[in-house]
Each structure stands twice: as C-alpha cells, then as structure tokens.
LUMDO-496170 format. One line per field, with one value per residue (C-alpha): residue in three letters; z negated, y negated, x. Coordinates in steps of 0.05 Angstrom, whole numbers, plus 32768, in hexadecimal, padded with zeros to 4 digits. Layout:
<sites>
residuo c(ALA; ...)
w c(Z; ...)
v c(Y; ...)
u c(X; ...)
</sites>
This chain:
<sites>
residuo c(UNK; UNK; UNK; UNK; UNK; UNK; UNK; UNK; UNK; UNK; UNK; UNK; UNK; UNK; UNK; UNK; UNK; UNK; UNK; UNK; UNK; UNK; UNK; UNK; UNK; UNK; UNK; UNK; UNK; UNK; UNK; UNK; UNK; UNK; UNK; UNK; UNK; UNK; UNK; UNK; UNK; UNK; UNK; UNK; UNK; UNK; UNK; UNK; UNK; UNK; UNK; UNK; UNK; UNK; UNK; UNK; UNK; UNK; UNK; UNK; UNK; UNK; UNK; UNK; UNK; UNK; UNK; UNK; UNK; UNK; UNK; UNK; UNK; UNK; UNK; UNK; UNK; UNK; UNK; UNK; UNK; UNK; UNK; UNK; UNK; UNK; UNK; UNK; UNK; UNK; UNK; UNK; UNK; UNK; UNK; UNK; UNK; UNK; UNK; UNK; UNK; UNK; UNK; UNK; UNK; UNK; UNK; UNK; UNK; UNK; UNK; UNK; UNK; UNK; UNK; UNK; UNK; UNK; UNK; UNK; UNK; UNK; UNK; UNK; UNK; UNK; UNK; UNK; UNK; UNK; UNK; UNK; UNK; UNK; UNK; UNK; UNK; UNK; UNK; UNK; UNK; UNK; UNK; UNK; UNK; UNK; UNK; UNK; UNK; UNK; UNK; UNK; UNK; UNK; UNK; UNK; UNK; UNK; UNK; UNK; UNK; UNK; UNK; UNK; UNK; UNK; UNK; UNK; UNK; UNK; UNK; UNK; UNK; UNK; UNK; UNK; UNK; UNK; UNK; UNK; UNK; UNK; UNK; UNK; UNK; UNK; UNK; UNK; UNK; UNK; UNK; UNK; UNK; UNK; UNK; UNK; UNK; UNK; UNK; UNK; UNK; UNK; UNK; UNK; UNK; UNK; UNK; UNK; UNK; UNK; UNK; UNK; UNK; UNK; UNK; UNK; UNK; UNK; UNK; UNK; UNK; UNK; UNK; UNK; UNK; UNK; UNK; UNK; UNK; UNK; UNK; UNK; UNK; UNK; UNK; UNK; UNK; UNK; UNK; UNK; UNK; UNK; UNK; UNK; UNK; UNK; UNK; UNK; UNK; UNK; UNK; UNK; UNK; UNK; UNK; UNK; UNK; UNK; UNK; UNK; UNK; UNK; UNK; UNK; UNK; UNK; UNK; UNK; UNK; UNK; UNK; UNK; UNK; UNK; UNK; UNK; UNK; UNK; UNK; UNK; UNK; UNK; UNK; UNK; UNK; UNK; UNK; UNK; UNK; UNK; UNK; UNK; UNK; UNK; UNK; UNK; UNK; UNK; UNK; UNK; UNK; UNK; UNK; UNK; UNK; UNK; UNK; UNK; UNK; UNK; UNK; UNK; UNK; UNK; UNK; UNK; UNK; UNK; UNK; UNK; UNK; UNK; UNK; UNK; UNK; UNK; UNK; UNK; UNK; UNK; UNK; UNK; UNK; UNK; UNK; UNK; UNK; UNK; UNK; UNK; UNK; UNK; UNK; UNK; UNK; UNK; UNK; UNK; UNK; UNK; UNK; UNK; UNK; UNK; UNK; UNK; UNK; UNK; UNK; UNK; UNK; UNK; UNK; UNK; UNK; UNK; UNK; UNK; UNK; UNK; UNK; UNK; UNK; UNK; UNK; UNK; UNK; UNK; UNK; UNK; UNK; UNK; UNK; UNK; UNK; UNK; UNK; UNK; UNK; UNK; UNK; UNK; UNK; UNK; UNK; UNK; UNK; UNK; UNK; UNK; UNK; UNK; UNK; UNK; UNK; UNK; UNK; UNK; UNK; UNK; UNK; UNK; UNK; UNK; UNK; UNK; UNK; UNK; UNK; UNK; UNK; UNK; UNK; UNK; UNK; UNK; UNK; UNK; UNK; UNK; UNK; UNK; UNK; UNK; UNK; UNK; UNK; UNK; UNK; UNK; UNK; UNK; UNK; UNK; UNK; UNK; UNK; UNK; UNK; UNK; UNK; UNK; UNK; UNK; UNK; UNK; UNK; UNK; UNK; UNK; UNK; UNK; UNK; UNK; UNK; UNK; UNK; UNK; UNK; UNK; UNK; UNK; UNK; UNK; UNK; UNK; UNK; UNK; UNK; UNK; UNK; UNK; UNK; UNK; UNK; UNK; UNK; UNK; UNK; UNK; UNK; UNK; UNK; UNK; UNK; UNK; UNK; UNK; UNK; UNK; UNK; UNK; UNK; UNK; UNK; UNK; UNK)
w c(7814; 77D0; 77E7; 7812; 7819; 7857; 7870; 7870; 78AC; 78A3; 78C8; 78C9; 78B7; 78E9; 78C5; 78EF; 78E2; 78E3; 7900; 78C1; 78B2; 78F6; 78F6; 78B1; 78D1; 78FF; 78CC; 78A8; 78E2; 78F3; 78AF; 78B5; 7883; 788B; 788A; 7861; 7891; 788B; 7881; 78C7; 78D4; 790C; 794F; 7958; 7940; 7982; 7987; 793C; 7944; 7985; 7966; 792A; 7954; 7964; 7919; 78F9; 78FC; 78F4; 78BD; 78C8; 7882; 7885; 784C; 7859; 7821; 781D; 7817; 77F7; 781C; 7830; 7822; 7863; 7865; 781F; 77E0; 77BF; 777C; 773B; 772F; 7700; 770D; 770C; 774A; 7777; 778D; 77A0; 77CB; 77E5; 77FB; 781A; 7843; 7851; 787A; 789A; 78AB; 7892; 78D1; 790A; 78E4; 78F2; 78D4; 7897; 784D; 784E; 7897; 788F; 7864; 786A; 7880; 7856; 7868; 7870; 7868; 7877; 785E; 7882; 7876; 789E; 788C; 78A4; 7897; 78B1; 78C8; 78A5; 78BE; 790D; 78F6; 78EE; 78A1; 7890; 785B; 7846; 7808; 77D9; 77D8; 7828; 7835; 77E8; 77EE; 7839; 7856; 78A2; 78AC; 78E7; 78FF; 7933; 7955; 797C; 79BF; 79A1; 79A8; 7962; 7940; 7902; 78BE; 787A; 7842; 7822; 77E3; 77BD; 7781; 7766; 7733; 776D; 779F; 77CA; 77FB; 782D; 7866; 789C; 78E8; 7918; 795A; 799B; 79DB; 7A06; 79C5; 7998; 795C; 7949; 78FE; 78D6; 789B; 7858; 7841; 77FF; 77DF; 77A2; 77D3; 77E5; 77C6; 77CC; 7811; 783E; 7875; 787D; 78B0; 78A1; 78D9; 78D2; 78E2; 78C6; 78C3; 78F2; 7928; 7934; 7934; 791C; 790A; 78D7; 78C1; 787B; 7846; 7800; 77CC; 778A; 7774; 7737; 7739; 7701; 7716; 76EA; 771E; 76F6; 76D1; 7700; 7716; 773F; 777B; 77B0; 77BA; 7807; 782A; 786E; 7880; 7861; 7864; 785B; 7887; 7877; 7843; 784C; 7884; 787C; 7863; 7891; 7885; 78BF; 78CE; 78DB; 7898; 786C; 7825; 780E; 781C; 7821; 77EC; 77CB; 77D0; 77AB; 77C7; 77BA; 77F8; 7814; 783A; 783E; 781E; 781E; 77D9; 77EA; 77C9; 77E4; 77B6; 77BE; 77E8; 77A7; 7785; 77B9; 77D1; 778F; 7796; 77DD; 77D5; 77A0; 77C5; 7801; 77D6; 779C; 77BA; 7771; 774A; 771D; 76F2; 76B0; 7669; 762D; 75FC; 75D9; 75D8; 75E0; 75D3; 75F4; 75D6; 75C5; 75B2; 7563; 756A; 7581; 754D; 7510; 752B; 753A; 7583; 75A5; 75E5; 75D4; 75E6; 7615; 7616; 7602; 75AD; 759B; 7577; 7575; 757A; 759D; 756B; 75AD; 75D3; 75F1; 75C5; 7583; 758F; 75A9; 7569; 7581; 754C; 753A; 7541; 7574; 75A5; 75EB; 7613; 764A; 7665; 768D; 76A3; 76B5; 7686; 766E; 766F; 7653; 763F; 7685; 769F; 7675; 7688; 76CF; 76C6; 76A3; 76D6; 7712; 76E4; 76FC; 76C8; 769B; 76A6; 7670; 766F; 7639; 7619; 75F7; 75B4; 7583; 753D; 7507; 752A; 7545; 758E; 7596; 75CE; 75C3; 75F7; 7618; 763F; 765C; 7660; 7690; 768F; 7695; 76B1; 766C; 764D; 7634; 764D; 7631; 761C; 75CE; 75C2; 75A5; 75A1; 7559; 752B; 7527; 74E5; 74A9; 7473; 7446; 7406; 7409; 73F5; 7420; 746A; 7464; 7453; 7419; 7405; 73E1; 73D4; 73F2; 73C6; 73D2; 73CD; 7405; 7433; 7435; 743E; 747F; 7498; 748F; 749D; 746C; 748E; 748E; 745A; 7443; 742F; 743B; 745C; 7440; 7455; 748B; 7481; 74C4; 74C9; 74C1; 74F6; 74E2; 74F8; 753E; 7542; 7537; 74F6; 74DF; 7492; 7489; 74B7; 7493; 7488; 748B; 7489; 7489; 74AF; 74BF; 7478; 7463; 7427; 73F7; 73CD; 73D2; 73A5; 73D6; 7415; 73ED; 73DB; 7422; 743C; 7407; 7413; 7462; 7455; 742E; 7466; 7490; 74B7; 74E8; 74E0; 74CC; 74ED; 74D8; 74EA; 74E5; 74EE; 74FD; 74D4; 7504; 74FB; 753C; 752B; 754F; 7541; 752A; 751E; 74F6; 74ED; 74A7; 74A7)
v c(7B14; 7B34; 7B78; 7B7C; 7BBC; 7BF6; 7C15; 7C5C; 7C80; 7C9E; 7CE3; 7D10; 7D58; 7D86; 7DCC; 7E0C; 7E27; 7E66; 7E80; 7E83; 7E3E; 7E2C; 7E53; 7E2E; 7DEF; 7E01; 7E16; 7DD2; 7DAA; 7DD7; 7DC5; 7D78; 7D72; 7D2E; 7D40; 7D08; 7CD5; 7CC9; 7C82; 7C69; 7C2D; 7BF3; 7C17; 7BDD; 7B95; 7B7C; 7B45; 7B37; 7B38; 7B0E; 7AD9; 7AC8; 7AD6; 7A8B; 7A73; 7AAE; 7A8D; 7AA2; 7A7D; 7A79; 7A56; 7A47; 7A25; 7A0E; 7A04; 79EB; 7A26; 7A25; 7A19; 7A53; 7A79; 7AA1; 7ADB; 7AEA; 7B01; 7AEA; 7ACD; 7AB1; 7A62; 7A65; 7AA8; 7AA6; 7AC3; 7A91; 7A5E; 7A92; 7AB2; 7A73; 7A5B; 7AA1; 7AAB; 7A59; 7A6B; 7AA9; 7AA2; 7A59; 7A3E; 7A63; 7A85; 7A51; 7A11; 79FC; 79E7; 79A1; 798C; 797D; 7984; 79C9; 79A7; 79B9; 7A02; 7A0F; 7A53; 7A58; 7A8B; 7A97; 7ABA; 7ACF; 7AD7; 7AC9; 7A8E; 7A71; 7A35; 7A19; 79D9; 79C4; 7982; 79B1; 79CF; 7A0D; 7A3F; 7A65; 7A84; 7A65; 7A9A; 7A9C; 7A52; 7A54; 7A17; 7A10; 79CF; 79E9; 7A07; 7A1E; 7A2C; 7A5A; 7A61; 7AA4; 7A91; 7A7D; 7A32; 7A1F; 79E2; 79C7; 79C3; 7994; 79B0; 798D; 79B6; 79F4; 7A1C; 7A54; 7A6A; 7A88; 7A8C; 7A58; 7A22; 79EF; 79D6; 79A5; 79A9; 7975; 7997; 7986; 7971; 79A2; 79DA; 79C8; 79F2; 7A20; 7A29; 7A60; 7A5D; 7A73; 7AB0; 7AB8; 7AF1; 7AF7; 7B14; 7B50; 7B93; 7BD1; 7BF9; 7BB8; 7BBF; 7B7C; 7B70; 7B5A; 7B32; 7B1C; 7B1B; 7B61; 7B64; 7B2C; 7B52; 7B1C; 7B1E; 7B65; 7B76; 7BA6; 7BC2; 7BE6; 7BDD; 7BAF; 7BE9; 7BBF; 7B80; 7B4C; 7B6F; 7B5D; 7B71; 7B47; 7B15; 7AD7; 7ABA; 7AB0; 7AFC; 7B0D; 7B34; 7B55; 7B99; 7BB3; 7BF1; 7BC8; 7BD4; 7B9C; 7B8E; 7B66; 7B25; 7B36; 7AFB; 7AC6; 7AE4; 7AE5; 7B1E; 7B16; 7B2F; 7B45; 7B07; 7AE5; 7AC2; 7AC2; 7AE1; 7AEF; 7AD8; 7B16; 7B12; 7B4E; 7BA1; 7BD0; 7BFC; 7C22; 7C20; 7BD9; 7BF3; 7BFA; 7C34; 7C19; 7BF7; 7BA5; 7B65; 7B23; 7AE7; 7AE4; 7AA6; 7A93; 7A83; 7A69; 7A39; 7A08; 7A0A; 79FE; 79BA; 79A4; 79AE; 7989; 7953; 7944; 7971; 7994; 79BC; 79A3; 79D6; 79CD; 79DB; 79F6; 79FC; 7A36; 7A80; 7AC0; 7B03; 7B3A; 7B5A; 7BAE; 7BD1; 7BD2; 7B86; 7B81; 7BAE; 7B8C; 7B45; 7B5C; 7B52; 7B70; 7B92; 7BA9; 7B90; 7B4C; 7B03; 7AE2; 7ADE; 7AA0; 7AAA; 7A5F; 7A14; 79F1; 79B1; 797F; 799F; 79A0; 79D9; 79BA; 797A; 79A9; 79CF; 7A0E; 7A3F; 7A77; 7AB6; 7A98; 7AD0; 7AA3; 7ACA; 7A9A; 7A65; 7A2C; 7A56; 7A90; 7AD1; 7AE4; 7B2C; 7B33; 7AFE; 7B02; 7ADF; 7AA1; 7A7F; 7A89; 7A68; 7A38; 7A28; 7A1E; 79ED; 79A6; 797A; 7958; 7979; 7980; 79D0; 79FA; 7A2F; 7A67; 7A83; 7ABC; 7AA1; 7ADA; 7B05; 7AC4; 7AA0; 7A57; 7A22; 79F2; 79B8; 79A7; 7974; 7996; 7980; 7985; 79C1; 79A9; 79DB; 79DB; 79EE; 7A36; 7A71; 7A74; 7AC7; 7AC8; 7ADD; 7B28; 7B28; 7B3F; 7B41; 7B77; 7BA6; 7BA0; 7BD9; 7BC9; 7BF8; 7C14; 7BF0; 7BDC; 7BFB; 7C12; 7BD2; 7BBA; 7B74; 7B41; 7AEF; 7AC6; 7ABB; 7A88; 7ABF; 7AE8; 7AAA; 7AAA; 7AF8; 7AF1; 7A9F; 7A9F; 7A59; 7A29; 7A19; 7A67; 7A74; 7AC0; 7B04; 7B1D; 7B68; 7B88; 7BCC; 7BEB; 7C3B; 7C57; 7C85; 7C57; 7C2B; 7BF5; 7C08; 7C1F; 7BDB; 7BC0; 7BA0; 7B8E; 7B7F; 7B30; 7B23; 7AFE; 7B18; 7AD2; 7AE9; 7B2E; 7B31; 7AE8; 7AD6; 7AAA; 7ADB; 7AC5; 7AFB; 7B49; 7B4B; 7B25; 7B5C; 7B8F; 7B73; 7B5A; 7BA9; 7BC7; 7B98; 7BA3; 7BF4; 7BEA; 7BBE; 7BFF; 7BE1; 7C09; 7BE0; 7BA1; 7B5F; 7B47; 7AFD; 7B0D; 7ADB; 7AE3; 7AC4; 7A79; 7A7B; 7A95; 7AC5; 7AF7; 7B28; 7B68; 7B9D; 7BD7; 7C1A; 7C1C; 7C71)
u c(8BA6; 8BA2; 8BA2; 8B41; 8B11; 8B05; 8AC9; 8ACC; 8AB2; 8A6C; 8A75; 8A3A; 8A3D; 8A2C; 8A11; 8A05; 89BE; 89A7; 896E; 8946; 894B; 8940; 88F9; 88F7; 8905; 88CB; 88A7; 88A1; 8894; 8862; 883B; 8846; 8870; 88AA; 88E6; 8912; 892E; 897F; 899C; 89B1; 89DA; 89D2; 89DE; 8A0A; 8A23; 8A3D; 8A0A; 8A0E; 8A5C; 8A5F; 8A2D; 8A5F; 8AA5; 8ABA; 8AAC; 8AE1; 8B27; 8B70; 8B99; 8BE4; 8BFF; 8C50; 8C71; 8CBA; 8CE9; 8D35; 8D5F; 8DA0; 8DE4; 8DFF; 8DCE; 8DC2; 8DED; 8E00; 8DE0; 8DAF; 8DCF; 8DA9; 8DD0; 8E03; 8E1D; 8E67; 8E73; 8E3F; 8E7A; 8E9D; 8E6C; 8E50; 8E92; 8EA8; 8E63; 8E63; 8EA8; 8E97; 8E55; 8E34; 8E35; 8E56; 8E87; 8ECA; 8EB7; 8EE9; 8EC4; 8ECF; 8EC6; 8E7E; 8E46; 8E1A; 8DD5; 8D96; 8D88; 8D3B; 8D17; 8CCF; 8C9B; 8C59; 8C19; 8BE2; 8B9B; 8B4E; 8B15; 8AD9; 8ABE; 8A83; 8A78; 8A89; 8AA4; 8AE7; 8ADA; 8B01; 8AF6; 8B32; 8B4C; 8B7C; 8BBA; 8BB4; 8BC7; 8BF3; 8C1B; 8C1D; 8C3B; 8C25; 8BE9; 8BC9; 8B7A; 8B7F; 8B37; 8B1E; 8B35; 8B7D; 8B6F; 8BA2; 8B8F; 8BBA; 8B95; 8B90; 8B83; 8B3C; 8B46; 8B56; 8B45; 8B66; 8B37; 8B06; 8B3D; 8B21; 8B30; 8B16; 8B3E; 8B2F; 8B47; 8B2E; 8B0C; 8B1E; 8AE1; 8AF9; 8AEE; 8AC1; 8AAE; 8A7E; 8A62; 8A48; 8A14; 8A14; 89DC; 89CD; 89FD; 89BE; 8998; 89CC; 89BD; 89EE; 89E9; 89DE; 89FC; 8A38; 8A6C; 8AB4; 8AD8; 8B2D; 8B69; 8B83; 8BD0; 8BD1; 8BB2; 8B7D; 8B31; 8B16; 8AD2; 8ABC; 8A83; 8A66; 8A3C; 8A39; 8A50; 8A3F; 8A34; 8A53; 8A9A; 8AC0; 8B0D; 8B29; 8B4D; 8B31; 8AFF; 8ACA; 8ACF; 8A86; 8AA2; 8A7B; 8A94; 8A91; 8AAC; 8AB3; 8AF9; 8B23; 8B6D; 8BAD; 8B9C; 8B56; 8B51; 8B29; 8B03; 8AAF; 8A7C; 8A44; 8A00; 89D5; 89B8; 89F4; 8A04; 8A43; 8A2E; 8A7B; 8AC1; 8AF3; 8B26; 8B44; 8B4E; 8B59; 8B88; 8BC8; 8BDE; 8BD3; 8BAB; 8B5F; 8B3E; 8AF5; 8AF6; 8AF8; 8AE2; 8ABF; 8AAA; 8A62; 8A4F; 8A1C; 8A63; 8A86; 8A5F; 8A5C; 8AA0; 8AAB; 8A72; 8AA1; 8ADE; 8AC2; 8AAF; 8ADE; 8B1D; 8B1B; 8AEA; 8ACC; 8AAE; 8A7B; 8A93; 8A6D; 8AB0; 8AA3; 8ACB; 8AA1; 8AA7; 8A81; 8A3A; 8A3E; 8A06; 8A20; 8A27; 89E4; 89C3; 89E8; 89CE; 8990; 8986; 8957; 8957; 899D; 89E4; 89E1; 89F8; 8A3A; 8A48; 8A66; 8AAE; 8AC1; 8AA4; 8AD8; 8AD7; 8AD5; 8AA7; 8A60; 8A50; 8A61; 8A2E; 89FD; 89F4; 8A14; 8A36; 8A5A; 8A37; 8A06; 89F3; 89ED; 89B8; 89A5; 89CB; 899F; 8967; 89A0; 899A; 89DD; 89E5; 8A2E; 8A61; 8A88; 8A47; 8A49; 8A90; 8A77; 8A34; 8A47; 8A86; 8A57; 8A25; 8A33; 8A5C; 8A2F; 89EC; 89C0; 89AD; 8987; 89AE; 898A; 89A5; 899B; 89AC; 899C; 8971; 8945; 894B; 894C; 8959; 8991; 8997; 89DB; 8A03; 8A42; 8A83; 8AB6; 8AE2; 8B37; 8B64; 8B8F; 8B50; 8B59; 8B2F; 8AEF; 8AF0; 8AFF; 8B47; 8B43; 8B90; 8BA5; 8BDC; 8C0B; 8BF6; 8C25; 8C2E; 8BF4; 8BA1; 8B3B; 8AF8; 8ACB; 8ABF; 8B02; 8B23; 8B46; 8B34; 8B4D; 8B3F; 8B66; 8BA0; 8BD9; 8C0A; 8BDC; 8BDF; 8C29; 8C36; 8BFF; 8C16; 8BCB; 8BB5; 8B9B; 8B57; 8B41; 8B11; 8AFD; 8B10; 8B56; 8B61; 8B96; 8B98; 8B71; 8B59; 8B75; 8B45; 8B05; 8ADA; 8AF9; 8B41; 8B23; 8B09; 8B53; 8B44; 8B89; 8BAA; 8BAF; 8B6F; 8B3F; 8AF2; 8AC6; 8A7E; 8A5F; 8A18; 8A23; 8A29; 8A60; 8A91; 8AC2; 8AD4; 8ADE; 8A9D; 8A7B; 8A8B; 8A79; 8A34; 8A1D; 8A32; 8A04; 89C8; 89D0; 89CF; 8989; 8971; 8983; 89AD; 89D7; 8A12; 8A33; 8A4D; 8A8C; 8AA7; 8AF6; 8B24; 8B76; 8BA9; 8BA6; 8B5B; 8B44; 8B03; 8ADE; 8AA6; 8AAC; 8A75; 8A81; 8A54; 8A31; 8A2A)
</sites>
C-alpha cells in the first residue's frame, strides 16, 4: 500500500503512593468528593470483530509483462548501450536456456516476468462487489479475492480512480459460499478519540484486526486533490491497503490507504478516506466504470487573515479567492469573477480553498447549485450549472509559481513601477493581453519581497481596482491608508498572464 497507520499500546502507569496520600486518598472519599473517571476502552471487540470477519478480503494483484530475451541472468542494460549485444549474446549461450544451446538454432521464446502485490478490501454488496484501492490492484491482469476461510475467487475490475485511490471489482460467488456484506457509516459523524477497528492483510500475513482511535479529521497530506483523510492510530501496515475502518456498530466509515512512517512500518500515524468521500465515487464507479466529477472552472488561491482584512471579509480568513475565470467554463456564464471570495459552495460552507475542488468534485455533473460570493466587501448568490470536469483539465489551485528575479529600482510598497512600455514587454516576454503596472525592482527588505513579488510581474488592480499607471498605484495606496485600512490587495499577474492575489501590510 502507500506506506498505513499503528495503534500504540495504552499502558497504564503504575505510581507507588505513600502513606500520606493514601490517608489523603481516604481522606477525599471520605468527604464525597468524585474522583475524575479515566478514559477506558471496549473490554473487547471480539464480537464486533467476528461480526465483520467474512466481508474483509485478501487481494492478490499480478501483472505479467514480456521480458526481454536473455534477460534472466545478466545485467540489467538501458537499449542502445553499446555493450547490450554483447551481453545478450554471451548470457543467451551460457545461461538463456540451459546453458548449451547455439544462437541460431532456435528462436529465444518470449520471456515473461511477473510482479505481484498483496493488499486488503471489502465486500459491499453480496452480489460479489469489491472495494479495493487503486495502487493495490495497479495494472493487474490476474487478480484474486481471497475470502476469510481461503475460498479464492478471480476478480474484474468494475472501475478505478486514482484521484481518491479507489476501486471496485466484481467476483461472482459460488452456492456452496456465498458472500457476506458490510455497510457503510457515516465518517461526518466521527469525532477524534472514537474508538475504530482496522482489519487486513498486513505483510501478507492474512486477516488481522486492530484496534485505536480516530486522531483527526479532514487530513490534508497532500496525496491529491481530493485530500480529506481520516487519521487513526489503529495499527496499520504494508498490505493494510484497502482494508475497512469500522466503527463500533459495525459500519465502514474509512478505507485504509496511506502511513506515515519512516520505517515502513507502523508508528501509529495512518490514513483512511472517509467513507462520506468514497462512497460518491464508488456509486459512480459501479455505475458508469469512471468518475465523473462536477466542474466549476475557476483557479483559487487560499484566504490569510491580511487577505481577508484588505477585502473586507468578515469573520476573518475563509473561502476560496478566485485568481482566474476559465473563459469556457461554468464559472464564466455564471457571472463569477476575479477577486470573488467563494464562501459556500451548494449549501456547503467553505472554510479554506482546499475545500472547494473537493466539493465541487463530488457535485453531480450538471446540477444547478448556489454559490455564495464576497464581491467588495458585500455577499451575493450566483446560480450555477456545472460542467463536467476532463482529466486534461488542469488542477483547480491557482498557480503561485513565479519568475526567476532579474537585476532590476523604490516607489510604492517597495516596488518600482513603471507603464507598460513596448520596450518593457520585450525585456519581461510579457504578453500582449496583460494590462497594468510593470514591477521593476523589488526592495528586498519590504513585504512585498516576502510575498515573492518579482521584477517584470505585472500590478493589475490595487484594492480590486483596475491601475494603469504608476500614478494610479500610488493613489489607490494613499486613499486605502485614510480608509484605515490595514493593508492592501494586489491582483498581480506573471509575464503569460496568469494572476493571483497578493496582500501587502500598509504600516
């Protein structure tokens, strides 16, 4: 699996008392006072564990590939190298085929080598559906179910998706063994310290149960897009993956996935996609054998607290700011703009701007949602239709990569400005289409370098006014500091005409 999480034992400290605080001990009871009562965990999951057993599978994945001739017993040589016919004709003799056969008599037949890779799932439907993840089964052309009692059945792949490291497979059940299902729970309702069991196939040792408790919730670790991990400290391992979170009732609320470990092995710190994301994806699966996730077509940029205060949003830094309108998209019909602080997304609040691409993923394709803006300080509903998000479709976080400085001059928030000149546009390959200010030198030592302002990036409004001229930065700053504002808003936009938001302190 990507490396999954271990529960660390709970041992309880045993502390010698004197006979003071015995008496004290004594003492309190004594008086009626409680003593506090220590967290204490299920005296034991057998039953839960035995209830759920026959639904937890092994998954055996082998992929077999054509090897090259004469490959077996000599090294491994990139094609073209000068010495490969060489080797391939010395290790063809010696040891190709028993050593004694002459080049020439015969063709070498097509040499296969085959890979494998173990790991867990779950049945969720006793028709003969299999959830899995996506990097256990990879691109398997023999895979395996193998059920608690050994009984192996060979499984088709329904569908896959590697964006939540997911996948459905189908095995068809015997009469003599018929299959037994497990249910979904609802991963919203987990808080941090319930108790949750893992069950596997750790290092291919077959089914292990273990127990802990959900550490944290909406784990971003930066594995994809979609990133909402549960984070357990139930012991989980390589082989682990794909395996089910139960709750105590019985229910699946997250699919193991990931660790994070240096060793490989557990050290209590393990991931699970929440079952509240899996499960769109699993329906879709099942029914389309793709994904088929919603589109909005903007890019975002995240919301900090001097972003918030120079557009005026109250409550402080939340939602998803708008850096671009894709031209094509949803978004653009829709009325949405640049600068638009997105702060609920179909009834959903949207709390940073990791939040949106994942809402707005699991929102079926061409539903009609409200989305709720701030626009200068002032909130307003704009209605929707969604599109249809294509896998060559670029990620939907604003692009905050910049251009490398250049030797460059001091004006305004430590920048110095100029119009855009032809002679400007050539030095910086700045695009015709980008309209604005010029940045020609950056103060090192100012906010504005710290925010990785660079020379030949373009200023294009300041406090979400549009600027043309060095005379016009300069007068939107000084109006902003009588308005008392904190700090300013700059739209900034790179040499190809990608933009972003910068905010910039006005002490």
């Amino acid at each position: 699996m990507h490396p999954v999480a271990s529960a660390p034992a709970h041992p309880f400290a045993r502390f010698r008392r004197s006979a003071r605080t015995v008496a004290a001990a004594i003492l309190i009871a004594s008086s009626s006072v409680a003593m506090p009562a220590y967290a204490k965990g299920p005296e034991s999951l057998a039953d839960l564990a035995e209830k759920v057993d026959d639904a937890v599978v092994n998954i055996s994945a082998s992929t077999t590939v054509e090897a090259r001739p004469g490959n077996r017993a000599g090294p491994q040589l990139p094609p073209g190298t000068p010495f490969e016919d060489l080797f391939e004709e010395f290790f063809n003799k010696r040891g190709g085929r028993g050593g004694n056969e002459q080049r020439g008599e015969s063709e070498n037949p097509r040499q296969q080598r085959k890979s494998s890779s173990l790991g867990s799932g779950f049945i969720i439907d006793a028709s003969g559906i299999v959830v899995t993840n996506n990097h256990v089964i990879g691109d398997a052309n023999d895979i395996q179910v193998i059920l608690h009692d050994g009984t192996k059945l060979k499984a088709e792949i329904i569908g896959k998706d590697s964006k939540i490291d997911l996948a459905v497979l189908r095995v068809k059940p015997t009469v003599e063994r018929p299959l037994k299902a497990v249910p979904f729970g609802d991963s919203d309702k987990m808080r941090a310290g319930d108790w949750v069991i893992a069950i596997g196939n750790p290092f291919g040792l077959g089914g292990s149960v273990s127990a802990g408790i959900v550490s944290a919730r909406g784990r971003n670790i930066e594995s994809g897009p979609y990133d909402n991990y549960l984070q357990t400290d139930a012991a989980i391992n390589k082989g682990n993956s794909g395996g089910p979170l139960f709750n105590m009732d019985g229910e699946v609320i997250g699919i193991n996935t990931a660790i994070l470990s240096p060793t490989g092995g557990s050290v209590g710190i393990g991931f699970a996609v929440p079952s509240s994301s899996a499960k769109p994806v699993i329906d879709q699966l099942r029914e389309f054998g793709e994904v088929r996730r919603g589109w909005l077509g903007v890019r975002i940029q995240n919301v900090d607290d001097a972003t918030a205060e120079a557009l005026g949003l109250k409550g402080g830094a939340k939602g998803a700011l708008v850096a671009g309108v894709d031209e094509k998209g949803p978004a653009k019909t829709s009325g949405l703009e640049v600068g638009d602080v997105i702060v609920k997304f179909n009834g959903t609040p949207v709390k940073a701007s990791s939040d949106l691409p994942r809402i707005v993923a699991s929102t079926p394709v061409g539903q009609k949602v409200d989305v709720v803006v701030v626009r200068k300080g002032e909130e307003s509903t704009k209605s929707v239709t969604l599109g249809r998000l294509e896998d060559s479709d670029k990620p939907q976080l604003a692009n905050l990569r910049q251009p490398e400085p250049e030797n460059a001059t001091r004006q305004a928030l430590g920048l110095n400005l100029s119009g855009l000149t032809d002679e400007l546009r050539r030095k910086y390959s700045i695009k015709d289409g980008v309209k604005g200010v010029v940045v020609t030198r950056v103060d090192p030592n100012s906010t504005a370098a710290d925010k990785r302002i660079q020379p030949g990036e373009v200023i294009v409004e300041v406090g979400q006014e549009a600027v043309n001229t060095p005379a016009d930065v300069t007068k939107r700053v000084e109006a902003l500091r009588k308005d008392a504002r904190k700090s300013v808003l700059l739209l900034v936009a790179s040499a190809t005409g990608d933009v972003r938001f910068v905010a910039i302190g006005l002490d």
